[in-house]
N, C-alpha and C positions, 0 to 999 in steps of 0.2 A: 219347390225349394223351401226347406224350414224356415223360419221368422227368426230364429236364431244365428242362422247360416249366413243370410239374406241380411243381415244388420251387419256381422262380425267381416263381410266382402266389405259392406260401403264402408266400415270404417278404416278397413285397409285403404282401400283405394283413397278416401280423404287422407289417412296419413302421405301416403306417397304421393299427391296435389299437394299437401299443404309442405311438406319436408325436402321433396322434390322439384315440384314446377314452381315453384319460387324461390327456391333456396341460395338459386343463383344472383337474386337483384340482392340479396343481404351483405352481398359480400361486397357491396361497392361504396365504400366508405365515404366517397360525394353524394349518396344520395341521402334523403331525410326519411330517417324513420321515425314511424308512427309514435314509438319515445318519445323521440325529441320531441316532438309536435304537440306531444301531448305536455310536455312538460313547459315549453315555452306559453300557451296558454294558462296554464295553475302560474305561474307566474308573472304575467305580463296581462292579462284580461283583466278590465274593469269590472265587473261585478264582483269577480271573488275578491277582490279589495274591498270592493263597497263591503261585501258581509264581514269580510276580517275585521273593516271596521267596527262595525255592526258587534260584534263579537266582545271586542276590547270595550266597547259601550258598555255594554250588558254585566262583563266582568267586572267594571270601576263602580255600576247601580248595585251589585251584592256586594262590593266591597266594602258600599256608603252604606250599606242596610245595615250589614253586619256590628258600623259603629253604634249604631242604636242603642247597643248590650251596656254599653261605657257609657263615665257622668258626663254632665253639661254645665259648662261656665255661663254664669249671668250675671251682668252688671244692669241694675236699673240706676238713674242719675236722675235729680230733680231740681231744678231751680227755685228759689224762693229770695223773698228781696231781702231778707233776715241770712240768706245763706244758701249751703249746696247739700242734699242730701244725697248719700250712694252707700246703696247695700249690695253686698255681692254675692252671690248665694253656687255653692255646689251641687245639683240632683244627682241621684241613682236613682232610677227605677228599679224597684225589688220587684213588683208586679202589673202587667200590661193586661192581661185576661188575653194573651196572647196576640197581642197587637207586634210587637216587636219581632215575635218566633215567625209570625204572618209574613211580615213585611221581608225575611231574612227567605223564605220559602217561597213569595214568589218574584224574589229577585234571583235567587237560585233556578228555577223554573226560567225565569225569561234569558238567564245566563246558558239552560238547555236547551233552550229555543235557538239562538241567537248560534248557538255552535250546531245543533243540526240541519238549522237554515244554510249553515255554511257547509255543512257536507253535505248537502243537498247538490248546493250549488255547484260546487266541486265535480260530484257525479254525474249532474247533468251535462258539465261543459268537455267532461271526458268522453261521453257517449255523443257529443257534438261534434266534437274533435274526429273521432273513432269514424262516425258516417258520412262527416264531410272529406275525410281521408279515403275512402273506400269508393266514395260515389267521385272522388275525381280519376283513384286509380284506374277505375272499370271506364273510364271516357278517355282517359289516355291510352286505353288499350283497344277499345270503339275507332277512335281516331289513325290508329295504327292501322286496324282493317281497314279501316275505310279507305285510308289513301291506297292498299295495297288491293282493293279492290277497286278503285280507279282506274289502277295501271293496268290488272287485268281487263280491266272491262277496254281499255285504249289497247290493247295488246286483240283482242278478241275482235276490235273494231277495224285494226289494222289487215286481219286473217279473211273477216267479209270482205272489206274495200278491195281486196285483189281478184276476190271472187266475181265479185261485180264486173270489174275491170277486165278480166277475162271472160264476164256474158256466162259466168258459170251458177251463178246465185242469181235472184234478184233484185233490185234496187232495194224493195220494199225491205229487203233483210239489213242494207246498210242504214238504211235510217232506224229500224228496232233497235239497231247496236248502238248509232248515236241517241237515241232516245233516252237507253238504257245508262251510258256514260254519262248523260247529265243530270239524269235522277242521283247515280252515284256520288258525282260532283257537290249538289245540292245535299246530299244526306251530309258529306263532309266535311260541308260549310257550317253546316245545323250544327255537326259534333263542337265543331268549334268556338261556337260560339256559347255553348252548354257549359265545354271546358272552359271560354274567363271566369263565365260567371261560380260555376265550384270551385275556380284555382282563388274567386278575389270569396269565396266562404270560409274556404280553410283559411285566406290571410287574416282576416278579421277573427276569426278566432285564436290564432296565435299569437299574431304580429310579427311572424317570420316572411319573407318573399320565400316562394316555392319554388325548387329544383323539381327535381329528378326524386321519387319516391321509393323507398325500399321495403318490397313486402316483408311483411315480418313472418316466423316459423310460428304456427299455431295448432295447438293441439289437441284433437278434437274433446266433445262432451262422451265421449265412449262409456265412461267408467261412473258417472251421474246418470239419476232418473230424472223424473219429471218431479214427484216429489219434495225430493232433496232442493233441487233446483228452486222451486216454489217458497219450500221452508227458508232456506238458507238468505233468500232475496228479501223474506217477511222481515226475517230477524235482524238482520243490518238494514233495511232501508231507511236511509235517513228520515224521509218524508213522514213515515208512519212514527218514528222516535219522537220527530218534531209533533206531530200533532196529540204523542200520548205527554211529549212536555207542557205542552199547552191546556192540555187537560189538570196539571200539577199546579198551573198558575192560575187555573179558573178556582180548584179548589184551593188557594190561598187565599184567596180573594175571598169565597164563604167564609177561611176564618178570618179574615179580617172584618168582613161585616156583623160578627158573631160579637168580635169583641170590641166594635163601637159604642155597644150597650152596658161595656161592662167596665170598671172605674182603674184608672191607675192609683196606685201606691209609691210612691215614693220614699228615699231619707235621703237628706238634704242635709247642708250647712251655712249658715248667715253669717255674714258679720257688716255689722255698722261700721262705714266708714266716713260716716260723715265730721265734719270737724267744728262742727257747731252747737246750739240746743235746738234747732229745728230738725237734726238728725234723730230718728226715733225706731224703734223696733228692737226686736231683742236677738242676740247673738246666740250662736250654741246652734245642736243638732234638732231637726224634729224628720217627725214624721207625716207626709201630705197625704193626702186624698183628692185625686182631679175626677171630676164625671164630666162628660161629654154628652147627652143624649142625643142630639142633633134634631134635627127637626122634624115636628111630627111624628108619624111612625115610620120614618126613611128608614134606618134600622133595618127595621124586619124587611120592607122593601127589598133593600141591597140585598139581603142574603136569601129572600127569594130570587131576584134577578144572577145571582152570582148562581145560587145550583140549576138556575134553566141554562146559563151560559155551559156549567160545565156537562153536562145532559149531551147539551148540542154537540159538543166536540168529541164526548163519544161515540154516536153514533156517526162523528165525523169520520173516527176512526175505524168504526166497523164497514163504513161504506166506502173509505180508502182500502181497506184488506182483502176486500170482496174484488173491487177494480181492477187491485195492481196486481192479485191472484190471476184475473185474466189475462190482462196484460201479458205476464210470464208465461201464460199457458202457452197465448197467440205465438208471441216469440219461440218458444221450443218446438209447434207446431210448423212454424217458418225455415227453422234450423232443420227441423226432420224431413222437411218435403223439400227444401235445397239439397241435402245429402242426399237423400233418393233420386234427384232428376241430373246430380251431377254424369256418374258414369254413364246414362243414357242420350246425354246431350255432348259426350266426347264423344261416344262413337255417330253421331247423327253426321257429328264436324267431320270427323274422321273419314265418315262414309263418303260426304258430300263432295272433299278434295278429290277421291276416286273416280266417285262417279262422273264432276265436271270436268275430267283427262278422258274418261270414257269414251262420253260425250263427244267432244272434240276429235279423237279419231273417228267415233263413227259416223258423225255429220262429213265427214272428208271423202268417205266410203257412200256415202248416200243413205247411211240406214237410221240415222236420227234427221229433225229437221234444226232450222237455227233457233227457231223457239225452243225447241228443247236446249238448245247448248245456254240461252238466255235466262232460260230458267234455274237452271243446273247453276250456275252463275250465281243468279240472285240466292236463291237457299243454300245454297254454302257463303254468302255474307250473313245472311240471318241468323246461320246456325253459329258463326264465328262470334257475333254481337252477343246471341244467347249464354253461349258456352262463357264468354269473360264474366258476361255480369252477375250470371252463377257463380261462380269464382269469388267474385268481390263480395257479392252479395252473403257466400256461406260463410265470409271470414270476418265482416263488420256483424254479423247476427251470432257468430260463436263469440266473438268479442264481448259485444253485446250482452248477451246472457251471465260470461263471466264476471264479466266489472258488475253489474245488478246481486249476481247469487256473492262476492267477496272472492271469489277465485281469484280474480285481478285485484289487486291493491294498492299501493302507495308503496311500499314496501317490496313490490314483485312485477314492478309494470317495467323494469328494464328485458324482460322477456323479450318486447315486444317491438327491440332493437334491428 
């Protein structure tokens, strides 16, 4: 079959899983969709608090920089036993050697920092959300076979015990059957006790108590390559933004060490206001000059240490580009090999319900044994556990992908109602 052919089947068949075999929990308006869930966490989770705060911090530190630009009031006051002296003086800075532009650039920087930290945050706790939502659906639906392969297995147990009973089988087949029924029992209990502990992840990620869950309709990556995917995840990913902002405040920081070396200018205005003859100095406008050297040759220090700082964080950033590129790759490789093993592992389910009806009449006929019927049993539970968490698994990694590439957004996540 073409490779073309062979893509354009799986993507039907995922349309008609994703459009179809779930389309029916959407419609029941007690249950919690992945929306809500998602939205109850962006607003109720403590860290993205913490950053918002984090945020508004960073915004009032550019906003204090920015006064820099405007004059400053100074009162000096003196005492003397003849009287009080106080001159009060107005600055402008006319020239910093860009001390001012510095300081305004990387408080600006630390304000791009401080908001991509927080859309960081944001995407991560959506993608939290997203796989703690998905890994409990696929165990609420574990736990649904499981019990329904209890009953079977106590239904199947019920079918030897008469046999026995009749001297038609032998004992050893009714104890396989109870054997088999308490391995089932034991897997149940395990399911269950997987489901508190995913049911109390998604509550700590939201702060919602958990109902009943509502798949949501999703719709595949068909019409995207890998590329695009790759690109489009580069270009929005907060994390890489944050650390090219971070790059912006290292080099603020060279010009601020640039211009510790280099003198303010000022114009100023005095005036004497003292009320005495111990009051002295002269009133009217001039013009300053402050030098600062500082000590030693720190200086030049600093703005060596400041460009090996900002050095470091780009190849911060090229060796986040090179990662999170994998990263993406792994994920769309995950999405490609879930699609491909979905329609092979319906019909495995599929076959396996057959077969284990087969089974059973023909062990009654004499022409299977009860190991076979026992068996037959157990792989069609396996194949049922397989086939869900394919399911869950293809729609948290198509998710996945989209919220990363910007497909999903803030703006278009009620989709996913």
């Amino acid at each position: 079959m073409p490779l073309t052919t062979h893509l354009t089947r799986i993507s039907f068949v995922l349309s008609v899983i994703f459009c179809g075999f779930f389309a029916h929990s959407a419609a029941h308006e007690n249950k919690q969709s992945l929306y809500f869930l998602m939205q109850s966490s962006l607003i109720n989770h403590p860290s993205l608090k913490g950053k918002q705060s984090e945020l508004e911090s960073a915004q009032l530190r550019l906003s204090a920089a920015q006064w820099f630009r405007y004059p400053t009031f100074g009162l000096n006051t003196r005492s003397f036993s003849q009287g009080t002296s106080v001159v009060a003086t107005i600055e402008q800075p006319l020239w910093t050697g860009g001390k001012i532009t510095g300081e305004i650039s990387k408080a600006a920087g630390g304000k791009d920092v401080a908001d991509f930290d927080f859309q960081e945050t944001r995407l991560n706790l959506l993608l939290q959300v997203n796989e703690a939502f998905f890994t409990l659906r696929a165990l609420q639906m574990r736990l649904v076979e499981a019990q329904n392969n209890v009953v079977e297995h106590e239904s199947l147990l019920r079918i030897i015990e008469r046999r026995v009973a009749s001297e038609i089988s032998p004992n050893a087949d009714a104890l396989f059957a109870q054997l088999r029924l308490r391995s089932a029992i034991s897997q149940s209990i395990q399911i269950k006790r997987e489901l508190r502990k995913a049911t109390n992840a998604l509550i700590q990620l939201t702060n919602q108590p958990i109902t009943a869950l509502s798949i949501p309709i999703v719709q595949s990556l068909q019409q995207y390559t890998l590329g695009q995917i790759i690109q489009q995840s580069l270009d929005i990913s907060p994390n890489r933004q944050k650390l090219q902002s971070e790059v912006k405040v290292a080099k603020a920081d060279i010009k601020l060490a640039r211009s510790q070396a280099l003198p303010n200018i000022i114009l100023g205005l005095q005036s004497n206001l003292g009320v005495d003859e111990t009051s002295s100095g002269r009133d009217g406008l001039y013009i300053g000059l402050q030098i600062e050297s500082g000590a030693g040759l720190s200086a030049l220090d600093n703005i060596k240490a400041s460009s090996a700082a900002a050095d470091a964080l780009l190849q911060q950033v090229a060796l986040f580009e090179i990662q999170y590129r994998q990263q993406i790759e792994d994920n769309w490789v995950e999405y490609q090999t879930l699609l491909a093993e979905l329609e092979p592992l319906e019909f495995s389910y599929d076959t396996s319900i057959k077969v284990i009806e087969s089974y059973i009449r023909q062990f009654r006929v004499g022409k299977k044994s009860w190991q076979d019927v026992m068996n037959a049993q157990k792989e069609k539970a396996e194949n049922s556990y397989l086939l869900s968490n394919a399911q869950m698994q293809l729609l948290e990694i198509t998710i996945r992908l989209k919220l990363q590439a910007g497909i999903l957004h803030l703006n278009n996540l009620g989709q996913l109602q």
